[in-house]
TORBAVEX-435173 format. One line per field, with one value per residue (C-alpha): chain; x, y negated, z; residue in three letters. Coordinates in steps of 0.25 Angstrom, whole numbers. Layout:
# TORBAVEX-435173
chaine: (A,...) .
px: (X,...) .
py: (Y,...) .
pz: (Z,...) .
residu: (ALA,...) .
This chain:
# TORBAVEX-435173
chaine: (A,A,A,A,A,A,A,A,A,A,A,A,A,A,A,A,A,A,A,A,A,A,A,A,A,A,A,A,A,A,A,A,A,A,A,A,A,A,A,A,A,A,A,A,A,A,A,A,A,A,A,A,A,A,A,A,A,A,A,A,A,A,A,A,A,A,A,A,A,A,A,A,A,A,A,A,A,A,A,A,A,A,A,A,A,A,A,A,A,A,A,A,A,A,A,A,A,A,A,A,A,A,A,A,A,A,A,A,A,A,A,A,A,A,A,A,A,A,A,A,A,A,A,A,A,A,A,A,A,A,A,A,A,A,A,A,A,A,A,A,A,A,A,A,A,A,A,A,A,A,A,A,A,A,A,A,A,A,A,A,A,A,A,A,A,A,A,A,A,A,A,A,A,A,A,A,A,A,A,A,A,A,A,A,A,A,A,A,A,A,A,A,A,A,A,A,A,A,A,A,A,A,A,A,A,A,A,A,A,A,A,A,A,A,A,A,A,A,A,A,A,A,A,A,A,A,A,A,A,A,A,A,A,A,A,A,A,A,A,A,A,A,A,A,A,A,A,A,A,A,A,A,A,A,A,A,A,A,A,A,A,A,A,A,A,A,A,A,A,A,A,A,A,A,A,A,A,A,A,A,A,A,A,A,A,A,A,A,A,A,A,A,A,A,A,A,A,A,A,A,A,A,A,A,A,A,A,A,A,A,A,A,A,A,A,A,A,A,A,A,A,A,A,A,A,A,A,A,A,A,A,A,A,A,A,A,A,A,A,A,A,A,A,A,A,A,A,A,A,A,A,A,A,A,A,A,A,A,A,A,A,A,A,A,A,A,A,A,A,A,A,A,A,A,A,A,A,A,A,A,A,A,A,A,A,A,A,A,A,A,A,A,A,A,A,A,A,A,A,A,A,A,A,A,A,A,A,A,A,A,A,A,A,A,A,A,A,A,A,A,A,A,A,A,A,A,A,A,A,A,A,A,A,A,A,A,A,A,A,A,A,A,A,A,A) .
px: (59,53,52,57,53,62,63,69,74,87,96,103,113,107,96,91,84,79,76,70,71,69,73,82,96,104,117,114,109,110,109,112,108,112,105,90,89,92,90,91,90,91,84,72,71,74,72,74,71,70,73,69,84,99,109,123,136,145,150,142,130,128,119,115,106,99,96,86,76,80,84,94,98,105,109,111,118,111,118,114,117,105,94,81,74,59,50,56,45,38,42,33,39,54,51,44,54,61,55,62,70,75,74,70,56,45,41,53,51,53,63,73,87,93,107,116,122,134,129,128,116,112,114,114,101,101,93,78,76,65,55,43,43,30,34,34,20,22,16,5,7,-7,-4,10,1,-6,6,13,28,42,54,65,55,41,48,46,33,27,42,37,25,32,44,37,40,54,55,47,59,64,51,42,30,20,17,22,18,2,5,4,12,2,0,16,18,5,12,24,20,12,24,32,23,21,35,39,45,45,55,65,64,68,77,86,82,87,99,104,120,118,112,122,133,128,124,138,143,145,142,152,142,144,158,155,145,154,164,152,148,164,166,165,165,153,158,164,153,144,158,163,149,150,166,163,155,163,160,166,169,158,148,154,151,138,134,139,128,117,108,109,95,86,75,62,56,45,46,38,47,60,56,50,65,73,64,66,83,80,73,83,95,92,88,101,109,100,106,122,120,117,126,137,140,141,129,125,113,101,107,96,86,89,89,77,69,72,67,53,57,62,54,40,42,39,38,39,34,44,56,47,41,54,60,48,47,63,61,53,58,71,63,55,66,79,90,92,78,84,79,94,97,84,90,104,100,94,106,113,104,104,119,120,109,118,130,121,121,134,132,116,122,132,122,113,125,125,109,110,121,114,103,110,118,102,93,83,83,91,78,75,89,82,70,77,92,98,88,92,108,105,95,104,116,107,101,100,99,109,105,108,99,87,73,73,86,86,72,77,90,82,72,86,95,92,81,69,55,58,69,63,51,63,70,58,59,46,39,45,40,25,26,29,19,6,-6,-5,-15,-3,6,2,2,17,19,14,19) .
py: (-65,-71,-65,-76,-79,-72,-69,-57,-58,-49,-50,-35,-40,-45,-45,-59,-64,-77,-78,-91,-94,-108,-115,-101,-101,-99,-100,-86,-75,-62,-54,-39,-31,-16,-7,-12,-18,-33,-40,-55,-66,-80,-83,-84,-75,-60,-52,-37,-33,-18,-19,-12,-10,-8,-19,-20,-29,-30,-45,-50,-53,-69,-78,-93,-102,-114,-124,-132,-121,-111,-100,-89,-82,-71,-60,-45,-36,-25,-10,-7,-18,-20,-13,-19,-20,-18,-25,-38,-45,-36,-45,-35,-23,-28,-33,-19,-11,2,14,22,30,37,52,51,58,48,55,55,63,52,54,62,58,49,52,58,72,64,59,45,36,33,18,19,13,1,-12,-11,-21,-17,-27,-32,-44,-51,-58,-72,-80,-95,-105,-111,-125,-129,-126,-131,-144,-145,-142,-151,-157,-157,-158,-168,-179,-170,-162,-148,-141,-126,-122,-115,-110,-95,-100,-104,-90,-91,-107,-106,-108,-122,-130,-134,-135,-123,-123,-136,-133,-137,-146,-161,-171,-177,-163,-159,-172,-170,-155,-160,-169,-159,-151,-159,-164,-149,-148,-160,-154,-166,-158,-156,-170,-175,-165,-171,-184,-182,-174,-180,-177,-167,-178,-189,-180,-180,-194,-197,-188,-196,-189,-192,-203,-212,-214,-216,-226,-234,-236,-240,-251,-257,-271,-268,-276,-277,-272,-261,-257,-247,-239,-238,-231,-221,-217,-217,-203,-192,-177,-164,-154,-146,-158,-159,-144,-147,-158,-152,-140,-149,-149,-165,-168,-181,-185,-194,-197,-208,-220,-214,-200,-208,-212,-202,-195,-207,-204,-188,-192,-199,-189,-179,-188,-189,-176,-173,-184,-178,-165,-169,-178,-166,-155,-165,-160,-145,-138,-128,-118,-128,-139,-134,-133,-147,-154,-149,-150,-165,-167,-167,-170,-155,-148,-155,-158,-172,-186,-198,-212,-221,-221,-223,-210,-203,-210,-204,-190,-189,-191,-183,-172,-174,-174,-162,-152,-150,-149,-161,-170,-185,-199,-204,-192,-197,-210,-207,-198,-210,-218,-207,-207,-223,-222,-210,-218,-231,-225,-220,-209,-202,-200,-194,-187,-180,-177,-171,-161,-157,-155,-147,-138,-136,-133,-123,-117,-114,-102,-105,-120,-121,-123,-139,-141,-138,-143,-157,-160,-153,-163,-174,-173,-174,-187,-194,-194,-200,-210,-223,-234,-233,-228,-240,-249,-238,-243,-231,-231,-246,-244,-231,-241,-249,-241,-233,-246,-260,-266,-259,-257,-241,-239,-243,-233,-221,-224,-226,-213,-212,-217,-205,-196,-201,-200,-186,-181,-192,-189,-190,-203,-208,-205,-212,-223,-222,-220,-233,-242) .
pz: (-30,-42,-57,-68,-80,-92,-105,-114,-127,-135,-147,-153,-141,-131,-121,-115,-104,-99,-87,-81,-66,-64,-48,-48,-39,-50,-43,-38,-51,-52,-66,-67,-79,-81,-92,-91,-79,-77,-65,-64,-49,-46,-34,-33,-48,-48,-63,-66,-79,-85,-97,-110,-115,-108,-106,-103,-96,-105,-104,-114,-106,-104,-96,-96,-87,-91,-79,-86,-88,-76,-88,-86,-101,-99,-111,-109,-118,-122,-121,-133,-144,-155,-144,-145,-130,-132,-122,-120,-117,-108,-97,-87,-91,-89,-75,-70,-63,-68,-66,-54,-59,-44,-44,-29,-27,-24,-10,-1,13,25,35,26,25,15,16,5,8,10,22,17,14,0,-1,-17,-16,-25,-22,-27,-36,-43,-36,-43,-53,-59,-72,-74,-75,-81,-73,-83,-88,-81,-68,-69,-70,-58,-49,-42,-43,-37,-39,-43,-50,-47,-59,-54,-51,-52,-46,-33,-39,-38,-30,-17,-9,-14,-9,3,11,2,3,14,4,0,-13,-19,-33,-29,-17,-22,-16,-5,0,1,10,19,22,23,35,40,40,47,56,61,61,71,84,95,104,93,90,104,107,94,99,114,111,98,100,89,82,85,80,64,65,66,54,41,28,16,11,24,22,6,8,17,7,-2,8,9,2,-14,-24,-32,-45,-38,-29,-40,-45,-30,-25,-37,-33,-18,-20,-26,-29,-25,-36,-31,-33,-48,-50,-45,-54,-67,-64,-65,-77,-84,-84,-88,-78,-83,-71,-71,-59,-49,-52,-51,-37,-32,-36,-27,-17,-17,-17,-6,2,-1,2,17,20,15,22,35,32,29,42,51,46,43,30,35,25,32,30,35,27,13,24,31,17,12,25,27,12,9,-5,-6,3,0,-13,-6,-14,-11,-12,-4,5,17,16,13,27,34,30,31,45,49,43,50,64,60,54,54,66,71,71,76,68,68,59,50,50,47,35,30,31,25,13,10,9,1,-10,-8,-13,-25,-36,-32,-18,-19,-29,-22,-10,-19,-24,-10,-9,-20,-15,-4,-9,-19,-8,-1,-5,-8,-7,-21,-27,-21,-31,-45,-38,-34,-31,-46,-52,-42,-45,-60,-59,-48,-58,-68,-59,-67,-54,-42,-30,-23,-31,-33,-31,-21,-13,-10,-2,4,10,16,22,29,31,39,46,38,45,38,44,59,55,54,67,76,81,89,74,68,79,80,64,64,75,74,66,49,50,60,50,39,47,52,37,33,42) .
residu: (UNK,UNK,UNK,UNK,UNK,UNK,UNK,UNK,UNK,UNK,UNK,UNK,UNK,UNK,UNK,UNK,UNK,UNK,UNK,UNK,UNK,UNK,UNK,UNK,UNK,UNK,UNK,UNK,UNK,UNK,UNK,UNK,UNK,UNK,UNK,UNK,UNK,UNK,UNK,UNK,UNK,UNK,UNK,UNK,UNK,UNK,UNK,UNK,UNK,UNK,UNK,UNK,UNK,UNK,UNK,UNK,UNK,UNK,UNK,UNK,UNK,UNK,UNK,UNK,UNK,UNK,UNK,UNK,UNK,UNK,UNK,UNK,UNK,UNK,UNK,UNK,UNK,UNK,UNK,UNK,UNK,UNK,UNK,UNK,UNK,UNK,UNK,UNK,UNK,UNK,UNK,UNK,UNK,UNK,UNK,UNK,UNK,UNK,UNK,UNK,UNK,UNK,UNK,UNK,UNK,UNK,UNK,UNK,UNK,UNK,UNK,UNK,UNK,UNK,UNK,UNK,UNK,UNK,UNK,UNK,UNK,UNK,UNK,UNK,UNK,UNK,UNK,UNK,UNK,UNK,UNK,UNK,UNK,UNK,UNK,UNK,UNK,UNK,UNK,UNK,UNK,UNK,UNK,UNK,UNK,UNK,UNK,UNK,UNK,UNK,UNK,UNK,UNK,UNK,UNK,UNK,UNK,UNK,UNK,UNK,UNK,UNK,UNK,UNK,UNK,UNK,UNK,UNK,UNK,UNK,UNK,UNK,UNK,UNK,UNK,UNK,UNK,UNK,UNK,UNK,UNK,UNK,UNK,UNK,UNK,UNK,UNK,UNK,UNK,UNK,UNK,UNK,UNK,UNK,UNK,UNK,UNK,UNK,UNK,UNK,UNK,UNK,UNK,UNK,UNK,UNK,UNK,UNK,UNK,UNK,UNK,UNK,UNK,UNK,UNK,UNK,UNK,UNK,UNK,UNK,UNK,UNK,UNK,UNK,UNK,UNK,UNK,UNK,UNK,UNK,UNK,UNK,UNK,UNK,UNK,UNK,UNK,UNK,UNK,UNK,UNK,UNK,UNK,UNK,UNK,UNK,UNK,UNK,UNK,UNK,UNK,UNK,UNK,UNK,UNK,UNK,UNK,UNK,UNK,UNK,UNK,UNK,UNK,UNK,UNK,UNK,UNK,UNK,UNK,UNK,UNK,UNK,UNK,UNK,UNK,UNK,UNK,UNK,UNK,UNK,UNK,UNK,UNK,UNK,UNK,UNK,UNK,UNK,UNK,UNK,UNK,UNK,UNK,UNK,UNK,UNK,UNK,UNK,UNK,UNK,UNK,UNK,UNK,UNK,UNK,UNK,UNK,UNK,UNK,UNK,UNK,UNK,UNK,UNK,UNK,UNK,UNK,UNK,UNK,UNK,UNK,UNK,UNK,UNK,UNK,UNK,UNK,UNK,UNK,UNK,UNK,UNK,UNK,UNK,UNK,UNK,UNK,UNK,UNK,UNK,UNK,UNK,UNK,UNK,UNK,UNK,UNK,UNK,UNK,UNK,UNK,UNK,UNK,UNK,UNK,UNK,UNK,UNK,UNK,UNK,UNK,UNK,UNK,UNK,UNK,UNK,UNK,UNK,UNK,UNK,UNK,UNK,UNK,UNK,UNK,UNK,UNK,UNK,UNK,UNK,UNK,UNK,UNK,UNK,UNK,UNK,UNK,UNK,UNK,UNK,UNK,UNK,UNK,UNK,UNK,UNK,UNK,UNK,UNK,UNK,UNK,UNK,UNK,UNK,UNK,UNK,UNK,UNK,UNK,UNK,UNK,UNK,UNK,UNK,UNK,UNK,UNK,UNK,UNK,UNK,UNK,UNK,UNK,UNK,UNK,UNK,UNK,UNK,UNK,UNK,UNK,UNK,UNK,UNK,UNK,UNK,UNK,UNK,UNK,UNK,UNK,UNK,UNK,UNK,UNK) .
């Protein structure tokens, strides 16, 4: 558990503290205060304080969050109205542990009995939860320079600088905060070279009937996007595709939470952000697909894993290279590794993106539930899909007609020499196990 940052200050009344815990879960906190000891967690932050002066419940105590700046506020009334607490900011001394204060002798004889005369065993024993803290250090400006970026955009960097051991689970990549870009991609292959297993392959390849069975499942948006496709009139068409998608209750509740935000991206930034959607989006239809709608406990992992965007922190420079790495990540981990599956999430994504703003939304409103439903994979949502359902609402050009999505369409769609490169099968299988000087040159023809 990491030590936040906080903040102390008081009034005659009152006693405040600040406490800053930035990519927290802050669906789940916990705060309890009795006399001088406060203690305060949100995964992965946990605070106890020893403080100089008593405090009370008494229903006047109030707290606040501020999304924006990762802040909890929360005020504490003092027991005694008009005390001053000494020592304030003495943040050292308020994280060392109480004294102990047992009356037990420190030498105990081993092997006697701890039973009461009663006959029972104590189980009075409280929880120990005076652990060790470190006070906060802030990360110097300088070296927040040099580090590399991530995130929605490339907006986020020095996140994992002391939350690696608490997301070692979430991302594939080791220390993302000084790995450049080039070097994430050459370990990622690396990776998934290493992870390649030619008798799990076949197996799926020669006993597809599980395989079969999801291919045939139809996922809300298929039935959507063929009403989309029925005769419509011109001025029609742009109204209808915005009605064909509705949202659930829940999905409103979920959007009213975001924060409204305001995004300046440059051009090669705003590409890069289309690019990253689209990665996401089939590692998501990939997952809907083979679970048929039923989350379950592997469906965070599945969407994650299939995404080098969220567990590389990978970027991209065109479809091409977002086609190839989506297949042979699809060969290389989850359940079921069959090319028709790699296919078919395509297909599945080039519909969703035709039917535009509303219906990517809305499958990002499940990612994020997913994700928020995952310990600890919560963290990719402020990393990247908050931030993605807050821009895609604001998104000025339509799906359909983005310089993006059009040349993602017909790289998944009709008679496209990319297309013929994914369902080669024996392509895709020399490209996960030939040499890196092969690779190259399967990637660039």
């Amino acid at each position: 558990m990491l030590t936040p940052a906080f903040d102390l200050s008081q009034d005659a009344a009152f006693l405040t503290i600040a406490i800053r815990v930035p990519h927290a879960r802050v669906s789940e906190f916990d705060v309890y205060f009795q006399g001088a000891d406060f203690r305060f967690s949100a995964r992965p932050y946990f605070l106890r304080l020893t403080l100089p002066g008593r405090i009370i419940e008494n229903g006047s105590e109030q707290g606040s969050y501020d999304a924006d700046k990762g802040l909890f506020t929360i005020q504490l009334p003092k027991e005694t109205p008009g005390q001053h607490f000494e020592g304030l900011n003495m943040l050292t001394a308020l994280l060392a542990p109480r004294k102990s204060r047992t009356a037990k002798p420190l030498v105990e004889e081993i092997g006697t009995s701890s039973v009461s005369e009663e006959g029972e065993e104590d189980d009075d024993e409280e929880f120990d939860w005076e652990i060790e803290q470190f006070p906060y250090e802030e990360v110097p400006e300088s070296a927040l320079k040099l580090q590399c970026h991530y995130g929605f955009g490339d907006l986020r960097s020095g996140v994992f600088q002391r939350l690696q051991d608490e997301f070692s689970d979430v991302i594939d990549i080791k220390d993302p905060d000084f790995t450049p870009a080039a070097e994430r991609r050459q370990k990622r292959l690396a990776a998934e070279l290493t992870k390649f297993d030619p008798d799990h392959y076949l197996a799926d390849f020669f006993e597809d009937e599980a395989v079969e069975q999801v291919l045939k499942y139809n996922p809300w948006w298929t039935d959507t996007y063929s009403k989309m496709m029925a005769p419509l009139g011109k001025s029609q068409e742009q109204e209808d595709h915005a009605a064909l998608v509705s949202f659930s209750e829940e999905e409103k509740f979920q959007l009213r939470k975001f924060v409204n935000k305001s995004y300046l991206m440059d051009r090669r930034t705003h590409r890069q952000v289309y690019y990253s959607l689209i990665d996401i989006l089939l590692a998501y239809c990939y997952e809907t697909r083979v679970t048929e709608g039923e989350r379950n406990v592997e469906s965070s992992w599945n969407i994650r894993k299939l995404s080098p965007t969220l567990c590389w922190f990978e970027t991209w420079t065109n479809v091409h290279e977002i086609l190839v790495s989506f297949g042979r990540r699809v060969l290389c981990y989850p359940l079921y590794r069959h090319f028709k599956l790699v296919l078919k999430a395509c297909r599945d994504t080039t519909e969703i993106l035709q039917l535009g703003k509303s219906a990517v939304l809305k499958c990002l409103l499940d990612v994020h539930k997913i994700f928020q439903e995952s310990d600890p994979a919560y963290i990719l949502n402020d990393l990247y899909i908050s931030d993605y359902c807050v821009w895609i609402q604001k998104a000025k050009r339509h799906l359909q007609e983005c310089s993006i999505a059009t040349p993602f369409v017909r790289a998944t769609t009709g008679n496209n020499p990319e297309v013929h490169q994914l369902q080669n099968s024996t392509h895709v299988q020399r490209a996960l196990c030939c040499s890196e000087k092969e690779q190259l040159h399967v990637a660039t023809t």
